[in-house]
Backbone as CSV, one residue per row, in Angstrom:
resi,resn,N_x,N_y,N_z,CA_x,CA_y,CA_z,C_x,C_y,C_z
1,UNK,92.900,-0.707,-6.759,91.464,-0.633,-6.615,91.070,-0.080,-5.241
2,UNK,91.913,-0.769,-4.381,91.478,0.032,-2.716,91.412,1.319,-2.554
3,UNK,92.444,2.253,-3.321,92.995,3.506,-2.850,92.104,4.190,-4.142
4,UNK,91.234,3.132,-4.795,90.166,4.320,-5.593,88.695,4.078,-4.815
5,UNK,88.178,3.253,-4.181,87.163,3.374,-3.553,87.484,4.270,-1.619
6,UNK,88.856,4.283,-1.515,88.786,5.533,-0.338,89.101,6.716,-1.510
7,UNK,89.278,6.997,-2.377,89.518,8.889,-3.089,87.810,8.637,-3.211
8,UNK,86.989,7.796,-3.367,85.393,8.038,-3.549,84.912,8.089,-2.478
9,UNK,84.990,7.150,-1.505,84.584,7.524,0.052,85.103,8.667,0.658
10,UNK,86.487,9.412,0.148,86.584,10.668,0.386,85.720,11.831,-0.090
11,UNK,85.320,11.452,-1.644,84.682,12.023,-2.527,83.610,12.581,-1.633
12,UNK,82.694,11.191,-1.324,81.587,11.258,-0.127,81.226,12.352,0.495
13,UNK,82.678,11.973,1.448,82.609,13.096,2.551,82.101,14.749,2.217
14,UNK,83.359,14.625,1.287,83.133,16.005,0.219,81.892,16.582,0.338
15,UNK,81.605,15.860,-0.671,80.060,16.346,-0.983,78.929,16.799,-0.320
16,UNK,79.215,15.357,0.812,77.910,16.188,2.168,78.167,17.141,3.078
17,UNK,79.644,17.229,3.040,79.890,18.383,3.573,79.508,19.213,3.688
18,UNK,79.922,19.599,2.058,79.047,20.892,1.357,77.888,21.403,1.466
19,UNK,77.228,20.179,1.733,75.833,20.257,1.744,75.469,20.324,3.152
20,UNK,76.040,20.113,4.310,75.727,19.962,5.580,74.710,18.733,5.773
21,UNK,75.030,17.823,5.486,73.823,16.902,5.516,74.227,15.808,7.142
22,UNK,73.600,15.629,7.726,73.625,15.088,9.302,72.295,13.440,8.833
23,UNK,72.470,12.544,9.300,71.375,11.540,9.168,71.265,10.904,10.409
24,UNK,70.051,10.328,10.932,69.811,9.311,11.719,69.348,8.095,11.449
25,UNK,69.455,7.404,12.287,69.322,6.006,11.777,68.364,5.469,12.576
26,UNK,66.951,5.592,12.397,65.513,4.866,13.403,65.688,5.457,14.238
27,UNK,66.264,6.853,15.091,66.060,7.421,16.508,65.264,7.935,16.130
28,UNK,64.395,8.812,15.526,63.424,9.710,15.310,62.292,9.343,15.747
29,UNK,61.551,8.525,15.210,60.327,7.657,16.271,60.798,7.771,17.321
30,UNK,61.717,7.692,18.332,61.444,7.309,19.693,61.198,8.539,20.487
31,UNK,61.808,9.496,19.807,61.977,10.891,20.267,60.868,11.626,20.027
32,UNK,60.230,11.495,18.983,58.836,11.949,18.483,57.472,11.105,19.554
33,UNK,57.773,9.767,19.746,56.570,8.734,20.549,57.263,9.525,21.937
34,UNK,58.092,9.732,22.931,57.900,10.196,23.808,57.786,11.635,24.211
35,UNK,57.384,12.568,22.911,57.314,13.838,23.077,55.526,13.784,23.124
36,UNK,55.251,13.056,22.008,53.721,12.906,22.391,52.895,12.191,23.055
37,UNK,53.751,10.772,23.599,53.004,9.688,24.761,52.867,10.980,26.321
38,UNK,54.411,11.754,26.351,54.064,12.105,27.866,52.850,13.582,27.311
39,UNK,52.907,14.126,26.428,51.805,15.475,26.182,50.667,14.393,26.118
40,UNK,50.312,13.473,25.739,48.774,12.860,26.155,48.626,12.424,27.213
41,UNK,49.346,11.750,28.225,49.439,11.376,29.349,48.982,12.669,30.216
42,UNK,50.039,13.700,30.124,50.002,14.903,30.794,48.405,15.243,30.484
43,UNK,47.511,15.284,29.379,46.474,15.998,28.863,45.510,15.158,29.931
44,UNK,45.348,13.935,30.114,44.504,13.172,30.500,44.670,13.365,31.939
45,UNK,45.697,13.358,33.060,46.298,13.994,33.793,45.774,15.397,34.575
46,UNK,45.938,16.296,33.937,45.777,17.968,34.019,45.449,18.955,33.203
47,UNK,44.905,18.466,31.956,44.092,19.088,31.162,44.656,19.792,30.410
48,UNK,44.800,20.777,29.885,45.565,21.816,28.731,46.811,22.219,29.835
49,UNK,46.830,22.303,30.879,48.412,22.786,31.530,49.081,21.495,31.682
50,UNK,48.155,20.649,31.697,49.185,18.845,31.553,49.662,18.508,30.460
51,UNK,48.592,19.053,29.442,49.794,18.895,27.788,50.808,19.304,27.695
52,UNK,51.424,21.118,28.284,51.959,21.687,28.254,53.440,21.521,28.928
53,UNK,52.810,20.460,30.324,54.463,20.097,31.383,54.307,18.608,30.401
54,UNK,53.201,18.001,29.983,53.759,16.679,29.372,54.799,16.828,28.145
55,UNK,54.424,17.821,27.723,55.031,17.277,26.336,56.753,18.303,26.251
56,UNK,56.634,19.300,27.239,57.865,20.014,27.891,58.659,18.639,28.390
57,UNK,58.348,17.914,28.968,58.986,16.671,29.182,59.226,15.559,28.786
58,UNK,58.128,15.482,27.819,58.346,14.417,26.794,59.432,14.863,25.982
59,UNK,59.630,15.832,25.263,60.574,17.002,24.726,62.013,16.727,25.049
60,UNK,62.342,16.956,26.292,63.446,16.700,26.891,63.492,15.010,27.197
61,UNK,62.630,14.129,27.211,63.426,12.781,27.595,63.593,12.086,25.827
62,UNK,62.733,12.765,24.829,63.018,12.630,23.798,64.481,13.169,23.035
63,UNK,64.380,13.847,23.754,66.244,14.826,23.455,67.738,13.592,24.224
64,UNK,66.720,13.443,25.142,67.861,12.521,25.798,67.882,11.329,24.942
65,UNK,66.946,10.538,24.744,66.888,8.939,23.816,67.673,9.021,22.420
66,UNK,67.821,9.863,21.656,67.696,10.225,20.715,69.429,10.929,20.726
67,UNK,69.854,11.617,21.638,71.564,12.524,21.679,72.258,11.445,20.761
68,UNK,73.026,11.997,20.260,74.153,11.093,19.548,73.827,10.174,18.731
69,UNK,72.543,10.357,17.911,72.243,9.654,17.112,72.414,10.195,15.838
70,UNK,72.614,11.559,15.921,72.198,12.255,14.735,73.514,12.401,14.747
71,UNK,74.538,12.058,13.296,75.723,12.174,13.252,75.716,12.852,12.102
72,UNK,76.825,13.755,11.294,77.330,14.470,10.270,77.777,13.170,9.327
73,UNK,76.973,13.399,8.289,76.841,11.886,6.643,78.755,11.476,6.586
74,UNK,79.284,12.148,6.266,81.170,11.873,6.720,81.320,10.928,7.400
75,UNK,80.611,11.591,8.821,81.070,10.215,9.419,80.428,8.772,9.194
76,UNK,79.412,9.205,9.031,78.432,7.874,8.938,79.237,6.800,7.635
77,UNK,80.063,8.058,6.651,80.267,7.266,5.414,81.829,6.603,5.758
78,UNK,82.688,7.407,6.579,83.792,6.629,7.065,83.527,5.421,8.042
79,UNK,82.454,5.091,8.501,82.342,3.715,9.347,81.812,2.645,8.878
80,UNK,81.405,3.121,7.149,80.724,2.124,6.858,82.048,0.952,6.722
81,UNK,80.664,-0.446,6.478,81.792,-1.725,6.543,82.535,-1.856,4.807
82,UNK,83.247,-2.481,4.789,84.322,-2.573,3.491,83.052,-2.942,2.430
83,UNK,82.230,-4.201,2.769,80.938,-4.331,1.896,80.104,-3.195,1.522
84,UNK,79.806,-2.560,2.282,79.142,-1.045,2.442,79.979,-0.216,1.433
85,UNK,81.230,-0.212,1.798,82.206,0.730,0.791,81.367,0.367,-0.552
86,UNK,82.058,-0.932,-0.642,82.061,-1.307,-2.284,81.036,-1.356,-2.916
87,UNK,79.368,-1.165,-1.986,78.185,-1.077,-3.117,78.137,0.086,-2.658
88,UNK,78.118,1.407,-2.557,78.143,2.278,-3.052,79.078,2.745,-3.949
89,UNK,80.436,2.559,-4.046,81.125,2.527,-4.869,80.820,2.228,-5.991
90,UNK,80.299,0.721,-6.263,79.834,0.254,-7.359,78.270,0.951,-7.728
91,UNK,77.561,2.069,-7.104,76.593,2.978,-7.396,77.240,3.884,-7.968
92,UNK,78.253,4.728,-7.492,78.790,6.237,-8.070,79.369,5.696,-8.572
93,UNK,80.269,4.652,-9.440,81.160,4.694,-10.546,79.867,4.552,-11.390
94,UNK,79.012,4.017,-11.553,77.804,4.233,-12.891,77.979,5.593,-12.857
95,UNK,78.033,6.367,-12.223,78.099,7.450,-12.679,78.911,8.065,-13.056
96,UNK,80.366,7.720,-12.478,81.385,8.798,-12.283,81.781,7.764,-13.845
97,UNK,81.402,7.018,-14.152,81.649,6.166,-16.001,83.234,5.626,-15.649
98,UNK,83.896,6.429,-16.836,85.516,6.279,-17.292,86.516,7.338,-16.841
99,UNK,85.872,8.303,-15.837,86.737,9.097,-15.243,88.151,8.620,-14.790
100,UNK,89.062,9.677,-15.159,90.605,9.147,-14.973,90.826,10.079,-13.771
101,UNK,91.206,9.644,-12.532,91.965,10.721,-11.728,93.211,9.345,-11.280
102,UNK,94.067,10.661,-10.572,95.871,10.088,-10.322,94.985,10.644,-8.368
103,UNK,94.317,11.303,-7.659,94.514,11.308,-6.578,92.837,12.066,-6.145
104,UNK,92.721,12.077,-4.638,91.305,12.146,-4.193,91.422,13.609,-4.458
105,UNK,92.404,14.816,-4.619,91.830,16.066,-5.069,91.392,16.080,-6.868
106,UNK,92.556,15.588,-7.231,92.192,15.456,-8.660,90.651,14.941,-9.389
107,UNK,90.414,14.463,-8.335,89.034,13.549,-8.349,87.807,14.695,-8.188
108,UNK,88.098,15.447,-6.474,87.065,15.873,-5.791,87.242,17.666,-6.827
109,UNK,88.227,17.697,-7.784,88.428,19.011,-8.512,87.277,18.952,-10.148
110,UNK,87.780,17.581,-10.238,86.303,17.165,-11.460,85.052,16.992,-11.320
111,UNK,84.773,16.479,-10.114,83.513,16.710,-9.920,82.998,17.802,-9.257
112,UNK,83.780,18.618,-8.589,82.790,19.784,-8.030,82.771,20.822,-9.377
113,UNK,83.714,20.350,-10.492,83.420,21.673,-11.510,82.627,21.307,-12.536
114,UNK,81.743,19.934,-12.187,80.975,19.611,-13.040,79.518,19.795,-11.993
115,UNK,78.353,20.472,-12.192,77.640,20.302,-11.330,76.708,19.289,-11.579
116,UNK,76.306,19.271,-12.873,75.547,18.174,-13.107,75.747,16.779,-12.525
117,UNK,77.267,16.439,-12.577,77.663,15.286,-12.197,77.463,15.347,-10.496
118,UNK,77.930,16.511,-9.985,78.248,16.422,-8.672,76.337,16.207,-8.175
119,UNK,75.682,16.712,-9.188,74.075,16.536,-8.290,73.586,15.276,-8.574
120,UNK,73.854,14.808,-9.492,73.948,12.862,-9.506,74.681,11.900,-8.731
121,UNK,75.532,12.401,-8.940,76.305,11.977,-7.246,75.559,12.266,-5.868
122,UNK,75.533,13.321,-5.597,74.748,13.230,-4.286,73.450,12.863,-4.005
123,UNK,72.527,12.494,-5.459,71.186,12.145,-5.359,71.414,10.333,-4.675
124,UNK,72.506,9.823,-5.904,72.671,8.386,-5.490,73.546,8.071,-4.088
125,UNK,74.045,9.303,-3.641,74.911,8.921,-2.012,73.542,9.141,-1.256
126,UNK,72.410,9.979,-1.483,71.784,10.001,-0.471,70.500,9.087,-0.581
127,UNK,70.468,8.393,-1.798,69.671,7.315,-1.791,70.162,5.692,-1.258
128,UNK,71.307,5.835,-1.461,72.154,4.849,-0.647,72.010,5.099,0.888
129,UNK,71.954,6.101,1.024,71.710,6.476,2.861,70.570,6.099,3.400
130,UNK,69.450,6.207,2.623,67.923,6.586,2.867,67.518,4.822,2.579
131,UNK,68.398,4.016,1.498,67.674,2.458,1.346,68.737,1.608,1.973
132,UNK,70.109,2.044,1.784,70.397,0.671,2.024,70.528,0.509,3.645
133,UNK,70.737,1.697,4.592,70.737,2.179,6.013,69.764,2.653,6.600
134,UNK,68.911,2.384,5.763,67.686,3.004,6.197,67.663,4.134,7.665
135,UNK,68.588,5.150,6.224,68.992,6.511,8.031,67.605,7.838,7.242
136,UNK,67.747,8.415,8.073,67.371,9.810,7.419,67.690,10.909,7.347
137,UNK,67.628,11.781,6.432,68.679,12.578,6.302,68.247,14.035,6.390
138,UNK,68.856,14.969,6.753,68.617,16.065,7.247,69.846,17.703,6.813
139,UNK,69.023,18.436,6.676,69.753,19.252,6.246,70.466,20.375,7.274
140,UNK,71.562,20.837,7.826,72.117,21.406,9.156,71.569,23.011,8.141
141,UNK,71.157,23.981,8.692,71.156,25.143,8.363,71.919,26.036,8.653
């Protein structure tokens, strides 16, 4: 049973890969409130050229609060805790049903040649991201 919920947490990885998907987890507010606390500060301050150094600086201390929050979904899905494993696990096997695989390619070879399946899969990995981690998720271009 262990070595089929890591070929699915591999599965995971897979998938967002593909997709480039990156999530954060609650940094976004802070980075957004100090891009616009220092541009109103600055406005009240120095008028339309105070919005302009405020929020240039709000900008950058928002960049700083916020670094290293935004991680690639892989990783986020390799740190989850063993509990974490197993309810998502127990989400994508509703889906993945009575599928038989012997190993994590054999696995990650059936579902990428099914697309239907593979876009049900990633709807429920990224609704698992979005409720039970309440992260958010983002697409790398």
């Amino acid at each position: 049973m262990c070595h089929r919920i890591d070929d699915v947490m591999k599965l995971c990885c897979e998938l967002s890969a593909n997709q480039q998907i990156q999530t954060t987890v609650k940094g976004s507010g802070k980075g957004a409130a100090a891009a616009g606390g220092l541009a109103f500060a600055g406005g009240l301050v120095g008028g339309p050229l105070g919005i302009a150094v405020g929020g240039a600086v709000g900008g950058l201390l928002g960049c700083w609060l916020t670094s290293g929050q935004f991680k690639p979904l892989p990783q986020i899905i390799m740190e989850l805790s063993p509990q974490q494993q197993q309810k998502l696990y127990g989400d994508l096997m509703a889906i993945l049903g009575d599928i038989q695989w012997t190993d994590v390619a054999q696995l990650t070879a059936l579902v990428m040649g099914n697309s239907a399946m593979k876009q049900q899969l990633t709807a429920a990995l990224l609704r698992y991201i979005t409720k039970e981690l309440q992260a958010e998720v983002h697409y790398v271009d």
